[in-house]
C-alpha positions in Angstrom: 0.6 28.9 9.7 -0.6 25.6 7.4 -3.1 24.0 8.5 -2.2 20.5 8.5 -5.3 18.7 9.6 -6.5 20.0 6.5 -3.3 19.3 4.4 -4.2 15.7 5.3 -8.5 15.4 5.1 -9.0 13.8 1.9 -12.8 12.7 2.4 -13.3 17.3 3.5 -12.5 17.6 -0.2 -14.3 14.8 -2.4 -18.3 14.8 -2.1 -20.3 11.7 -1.2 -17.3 10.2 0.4 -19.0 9.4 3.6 -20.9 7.2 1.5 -17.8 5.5 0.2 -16.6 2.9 3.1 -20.5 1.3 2.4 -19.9 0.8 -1.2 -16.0 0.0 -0.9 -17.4 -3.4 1.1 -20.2 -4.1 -0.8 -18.5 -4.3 -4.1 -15.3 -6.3 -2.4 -18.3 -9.0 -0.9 -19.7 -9.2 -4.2 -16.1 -9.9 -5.9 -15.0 -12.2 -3.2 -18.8 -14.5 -4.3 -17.9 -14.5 -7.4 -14.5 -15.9 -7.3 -13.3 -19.6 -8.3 -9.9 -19.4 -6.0 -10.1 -18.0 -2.9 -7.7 -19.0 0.1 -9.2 -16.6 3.5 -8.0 -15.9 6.5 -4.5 -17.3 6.3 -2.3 -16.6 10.0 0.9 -14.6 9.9 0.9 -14.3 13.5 -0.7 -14.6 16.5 -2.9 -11.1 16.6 -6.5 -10.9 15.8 -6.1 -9.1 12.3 -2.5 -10.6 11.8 -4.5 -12.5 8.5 -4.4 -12.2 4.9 -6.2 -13.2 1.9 -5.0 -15.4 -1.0 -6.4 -14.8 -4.7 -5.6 -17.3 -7.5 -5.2 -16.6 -10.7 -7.2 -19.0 -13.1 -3.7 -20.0 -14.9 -0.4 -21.0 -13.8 0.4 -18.4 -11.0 3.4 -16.1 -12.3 4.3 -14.4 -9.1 2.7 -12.7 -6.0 1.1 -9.2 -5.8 0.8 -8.0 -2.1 -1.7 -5.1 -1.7 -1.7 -3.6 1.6 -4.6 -1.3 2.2 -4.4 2.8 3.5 -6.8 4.3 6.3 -4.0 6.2 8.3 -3.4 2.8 10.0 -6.3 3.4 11.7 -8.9 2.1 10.1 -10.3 -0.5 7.5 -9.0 -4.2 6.8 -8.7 -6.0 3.7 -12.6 -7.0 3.5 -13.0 -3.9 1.5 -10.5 -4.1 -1.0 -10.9 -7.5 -2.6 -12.1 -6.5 -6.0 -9.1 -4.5 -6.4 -6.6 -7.7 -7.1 -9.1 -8.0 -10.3 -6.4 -6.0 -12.7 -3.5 -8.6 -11.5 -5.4 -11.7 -11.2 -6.9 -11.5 -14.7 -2.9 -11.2 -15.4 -1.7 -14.5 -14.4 -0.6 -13.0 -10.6 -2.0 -14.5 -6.9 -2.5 -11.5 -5.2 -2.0 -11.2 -1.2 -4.4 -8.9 1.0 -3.2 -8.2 4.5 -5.1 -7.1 7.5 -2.5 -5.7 10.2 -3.4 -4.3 13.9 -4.7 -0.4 13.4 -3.5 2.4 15.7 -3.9 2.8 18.7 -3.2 -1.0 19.5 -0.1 -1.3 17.9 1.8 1.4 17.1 3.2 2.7 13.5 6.7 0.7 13.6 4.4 -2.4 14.8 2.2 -2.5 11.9 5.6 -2.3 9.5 6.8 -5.3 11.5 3.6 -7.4 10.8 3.2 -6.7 7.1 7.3 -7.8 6.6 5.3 -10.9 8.8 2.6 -10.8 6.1 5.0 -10.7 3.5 7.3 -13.5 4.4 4.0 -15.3 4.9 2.5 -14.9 1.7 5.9 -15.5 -0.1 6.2 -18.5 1.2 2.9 -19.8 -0.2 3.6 -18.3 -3.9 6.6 -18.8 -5.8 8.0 -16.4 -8.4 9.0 -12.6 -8.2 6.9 -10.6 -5.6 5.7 -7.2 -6.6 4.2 -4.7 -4.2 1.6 -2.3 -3.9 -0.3 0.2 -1.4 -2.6 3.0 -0.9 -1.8 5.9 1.5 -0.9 3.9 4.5 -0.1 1.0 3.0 1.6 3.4 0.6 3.9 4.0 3.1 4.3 0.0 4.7 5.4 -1.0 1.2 7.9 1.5 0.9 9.5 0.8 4.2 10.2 -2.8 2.6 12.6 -1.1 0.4 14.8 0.5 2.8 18.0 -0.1 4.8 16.6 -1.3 8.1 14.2 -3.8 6.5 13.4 -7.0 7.9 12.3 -9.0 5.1 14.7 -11.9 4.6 17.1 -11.7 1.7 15.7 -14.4 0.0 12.2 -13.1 0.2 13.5 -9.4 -0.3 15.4 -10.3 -3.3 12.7 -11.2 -5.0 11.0 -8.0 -5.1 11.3 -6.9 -8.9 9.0 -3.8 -8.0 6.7 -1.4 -5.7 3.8 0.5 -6.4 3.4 3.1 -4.0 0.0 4.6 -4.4 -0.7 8.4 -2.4 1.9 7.4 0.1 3.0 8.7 3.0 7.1 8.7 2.9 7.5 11.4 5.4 5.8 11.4 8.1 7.0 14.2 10.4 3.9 16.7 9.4 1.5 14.6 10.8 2.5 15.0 14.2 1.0 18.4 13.5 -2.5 16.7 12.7 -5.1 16.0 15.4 -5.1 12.3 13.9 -1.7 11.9 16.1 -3.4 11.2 18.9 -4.8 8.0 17.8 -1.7 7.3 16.0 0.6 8.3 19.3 3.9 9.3 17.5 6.7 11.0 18.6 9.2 12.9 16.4 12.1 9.7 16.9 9.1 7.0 15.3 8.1 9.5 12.7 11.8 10.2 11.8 12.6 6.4 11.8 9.6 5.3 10.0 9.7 7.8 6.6 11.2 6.1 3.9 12.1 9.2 2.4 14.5 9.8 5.2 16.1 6.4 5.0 18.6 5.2 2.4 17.9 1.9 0.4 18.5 -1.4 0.9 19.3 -2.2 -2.9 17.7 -0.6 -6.4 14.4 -2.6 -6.7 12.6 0.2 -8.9 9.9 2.3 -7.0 7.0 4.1 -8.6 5.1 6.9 -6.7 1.2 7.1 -8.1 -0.8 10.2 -6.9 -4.0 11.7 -8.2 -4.1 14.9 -10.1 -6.8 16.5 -7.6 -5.5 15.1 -4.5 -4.6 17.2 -2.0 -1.5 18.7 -2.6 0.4 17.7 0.1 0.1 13.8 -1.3 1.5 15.2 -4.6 4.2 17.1 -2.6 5.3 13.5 -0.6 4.8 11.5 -3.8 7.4 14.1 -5.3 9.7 13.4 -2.3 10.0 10.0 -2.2 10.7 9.6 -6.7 12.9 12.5 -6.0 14.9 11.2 -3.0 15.6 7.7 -3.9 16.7 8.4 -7.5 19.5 10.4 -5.7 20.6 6.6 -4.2 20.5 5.3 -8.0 17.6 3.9 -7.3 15.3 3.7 -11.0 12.4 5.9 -9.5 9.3 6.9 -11.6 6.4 9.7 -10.5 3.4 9.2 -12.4 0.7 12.3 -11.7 -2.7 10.4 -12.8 -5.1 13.6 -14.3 -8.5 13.5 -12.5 -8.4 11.2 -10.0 -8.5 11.8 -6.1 -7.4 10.3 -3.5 -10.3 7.5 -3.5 -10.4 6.6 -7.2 -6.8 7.0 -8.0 -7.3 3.0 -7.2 -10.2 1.8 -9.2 -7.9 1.2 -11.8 -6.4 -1.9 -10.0 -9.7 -3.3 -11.2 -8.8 -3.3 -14.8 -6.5 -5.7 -16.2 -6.0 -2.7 -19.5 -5.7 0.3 -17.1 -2.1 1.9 -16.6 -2.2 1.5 -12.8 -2.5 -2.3 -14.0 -0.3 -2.4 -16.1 2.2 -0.6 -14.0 2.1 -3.2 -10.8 2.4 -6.2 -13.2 5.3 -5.0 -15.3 3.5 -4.1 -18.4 4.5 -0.3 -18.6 
């Protein structure tokens, strides 16, 4: 029998990355002094963590970049991920950061309702196409934009032109083998209902799937699903397999205005 606990422990398989959460803040603190533009804290509903964080570009603003942040919805918020709009900012984009309520306060179909919230909010600040992006978790949130059942007004959702979906989860049924579902409190009906890969699209705004080369397989295996799935719906679908990187750096790229990942989200690839 797989073990799927294991299937789904990233930080079991990359050294040091107990250490990482520590440096992750520090570096997004240090980021967040140096910037010129910086709009905190802005409410997209009542909740504690129902906030998000505004960067501005130092030009014109050509669109907004929302980046929602991965922890199995159970953990982090986007204090530690600030130095990751770097790549888009340096681009001409304003970049959103949400924070959303973590498991086991709200549950999984919760959080998707308060980042189409955050969304909406944060499209109503910026003009311009939206592009979107997320790691792991948020992998997952920004895919479930995309499909049929989604929320998102048409005139915010039309103006997606793209998602980045970085080591996301788009079927979620094996973790209700993990231990990690009993913080996350799923049953078979939520899991089935929030996997993108088992839903059909709401149009054909193009999706890339990012994934590490040494992650653990089984983020390779859903990245697979999900570009495989959708282009079945005519929906223009790209896989990109990034050698070397695992599950934690397969982001640091967002940091670099010349990096691929970069270039990717901004619609420079």
């Amino acid at each position: 029998m797989r073990d799927w606990d294991d299937a789904y422990s990233n930080s079991a398989h990359v050294p040091g990355s107990d250490k990482l959460p520590a440096q992750w803040a520090e570096r997004a603190a240090a980021y967040r002094a140096g910037l010129k533009s910086f709009k905190p804290d802005i409410a997209y509903g009542s909740g504690e963590r129902q906030r998000l964080d505004l960067i501005l570009p130092d030009c014109d603003s050509k669109g907004l970049v929302v980046f929602v942040h991965g922890g199995y919805w159970m953990r982090f918020d986007k204090s530690s991920w600030t130095d990751l709009a770097e790549g888009a900012r340096s681009h001409g984009w304003t970049v959103a950061l949400p924070s959303y309520t973590l498991t086991p306060a709200a549950r999984i179909s919760d959080i998707t309702a308060e980042i189409t919230a955050a969304i909406a909010t944060a499209a109503a600040q910026v003009s311009g196409p939206i592009r979107l992006a997320g790691h792991s978790a948020g992998g997952h949130l920004v895919t479930r934009m995309l499909c049929e059942d989604s929320r998102l007004e048409p005139e915010v959702y039309n103006r997606i032109a793209a998602t980045l979906s970085i080591s996301g989860l788009h079927d979620l049924r094996p973790l209700l083998k993990t231990a990690m579902n009993k913080t996350l409190g799923m049953t078979m009906e939520e899991a089935t209902r929030e996997s993108a890969a088992l839903h059909l699209p709401r149009g054909n705004s193009p999706l890339t799937a990012w994934v590490g080369g040494a992650e653990r397989p089984e983020f390779i295996r859903q990245a697979e699903l999900m570009a495989n799935v959708w282009t079945g719906f005519d929906v223009p679908t790209h896989l990109v397999i990034d050698p070397g990187h695992n599950h934690f750096t397969v982001v640091d790229g967002l940091k670099d205005p010349s990096s691929d990942i970069t270039r990717c989200l901004v619609g420079l690839d």
